[in-house]
ZAMARGU-4260 file (C-alpha; in steps of 0.2 Angstrom, whole numbers, plus 5000, padded with zeros to 4 digits):
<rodrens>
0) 5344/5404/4982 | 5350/5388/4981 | 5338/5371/4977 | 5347/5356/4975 | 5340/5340/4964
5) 5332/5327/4972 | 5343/5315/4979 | 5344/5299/4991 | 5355/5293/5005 | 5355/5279/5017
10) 5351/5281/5037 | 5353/5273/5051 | 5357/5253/5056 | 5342/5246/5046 | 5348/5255/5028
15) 5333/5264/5025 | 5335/5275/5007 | 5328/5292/5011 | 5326/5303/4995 | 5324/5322/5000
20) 5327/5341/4992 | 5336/5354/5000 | 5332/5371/4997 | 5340/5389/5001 | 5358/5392/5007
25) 5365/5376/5013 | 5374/5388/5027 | 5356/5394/5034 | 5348/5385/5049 | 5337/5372/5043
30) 5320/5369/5046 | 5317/5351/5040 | 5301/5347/5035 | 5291/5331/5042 | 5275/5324/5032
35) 5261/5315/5039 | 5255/5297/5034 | 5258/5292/5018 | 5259/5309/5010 | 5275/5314/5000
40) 5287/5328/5002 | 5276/5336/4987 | 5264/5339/5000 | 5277/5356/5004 | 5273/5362/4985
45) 5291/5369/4977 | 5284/5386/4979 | 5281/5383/4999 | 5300/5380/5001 | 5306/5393/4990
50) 5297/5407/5001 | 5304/5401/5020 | 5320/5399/5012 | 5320/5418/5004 | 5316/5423/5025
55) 5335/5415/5027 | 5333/5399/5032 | 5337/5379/5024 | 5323/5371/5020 | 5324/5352/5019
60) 5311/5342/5015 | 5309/5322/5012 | 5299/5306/5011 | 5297/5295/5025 | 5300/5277/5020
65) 5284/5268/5014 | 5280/5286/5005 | 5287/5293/4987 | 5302/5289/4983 | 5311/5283/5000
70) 5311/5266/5005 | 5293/5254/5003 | 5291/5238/5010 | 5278/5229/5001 | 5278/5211/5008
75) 5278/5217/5027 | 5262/5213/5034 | 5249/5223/5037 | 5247/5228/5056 | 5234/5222/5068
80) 5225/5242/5069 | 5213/5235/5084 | 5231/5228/5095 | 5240/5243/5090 | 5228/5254/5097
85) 5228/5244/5113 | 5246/5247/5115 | 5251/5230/5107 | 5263/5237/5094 | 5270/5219/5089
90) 5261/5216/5073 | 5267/5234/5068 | 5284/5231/5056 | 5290/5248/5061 | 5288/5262/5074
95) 5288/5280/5074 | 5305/5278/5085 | 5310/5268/5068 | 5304/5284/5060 | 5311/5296/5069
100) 5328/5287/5069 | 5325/5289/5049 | 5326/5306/5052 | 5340/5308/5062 | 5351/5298/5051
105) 5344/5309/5039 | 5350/5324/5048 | 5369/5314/5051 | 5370/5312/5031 | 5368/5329/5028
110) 5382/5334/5041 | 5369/5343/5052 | 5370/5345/5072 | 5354/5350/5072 | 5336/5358/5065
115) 5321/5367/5067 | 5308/5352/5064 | 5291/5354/5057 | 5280/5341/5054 | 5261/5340/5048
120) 5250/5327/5054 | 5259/5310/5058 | 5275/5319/5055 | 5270/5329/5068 | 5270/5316/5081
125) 5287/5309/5072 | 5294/5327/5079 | 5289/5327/5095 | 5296/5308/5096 | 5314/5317/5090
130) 5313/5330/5102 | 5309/5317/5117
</rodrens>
């Protein structure tokens, strides 16, 4: 099996850095790994990633930016939770299309058409965003 080191790559229009890990034989379908707020590709343990990529698969796993070691953005205000939550996303510095476009880029850098995604939590819903 195959586990790459930690490395980064820039996505998308807005230049995001997203750092992520590859595991498994980079020939192997890839499942690619989407973590929920503010949690950190670590959240997958090494372990975790080792054992679906020994069933023959690519496992990839990453930090969303604001998270790890991807991209943070610590002077963009904080959003208006109470608007957001009545559908008013203009205080919100980013969405999860913005997210989701993180990924795909994601997905271009690596030279891959497509994945198997699975994500946990908000990543989940980052997932669902991709496939819509």
């Amino acid at each position: 099996m195959t586990v790459s080191e930690e490395k980064a790559v820039n996505v998308g229009p807005s230049d995001i850095e997203v750092a992520y890990e590859r595991f498994g034989d980079l020939d192997a379908p890839p499942v690619l790994l989407v973590m929920g707020i503010a949690a950190q590709m670590l959240g997958r343990p090494e372990e975790f990633c080792a054992g679906l990529a020994a069933h023959g698969v690519q496992v990839i796993r990453f930090d969303n930016r604001d998270s790890g070691l991807s991209s943070h953005f610590p002077d963009a205000p904080t959003p208006d939770l109470q608007a957001a939550l009545s559908g008013d996303m203009s205080s919100a510095s980013y969405t999860l299309s913005d997210m989701a476009a993180d990924v795909v880029g994601l997905l271009d850098a690596l030279g891959l058409d497509s994945a198997h995604v699975v994500g946990a939590s908000m990543g989940g819903s980052i997932a669902q965003t991709i496939a819509i």
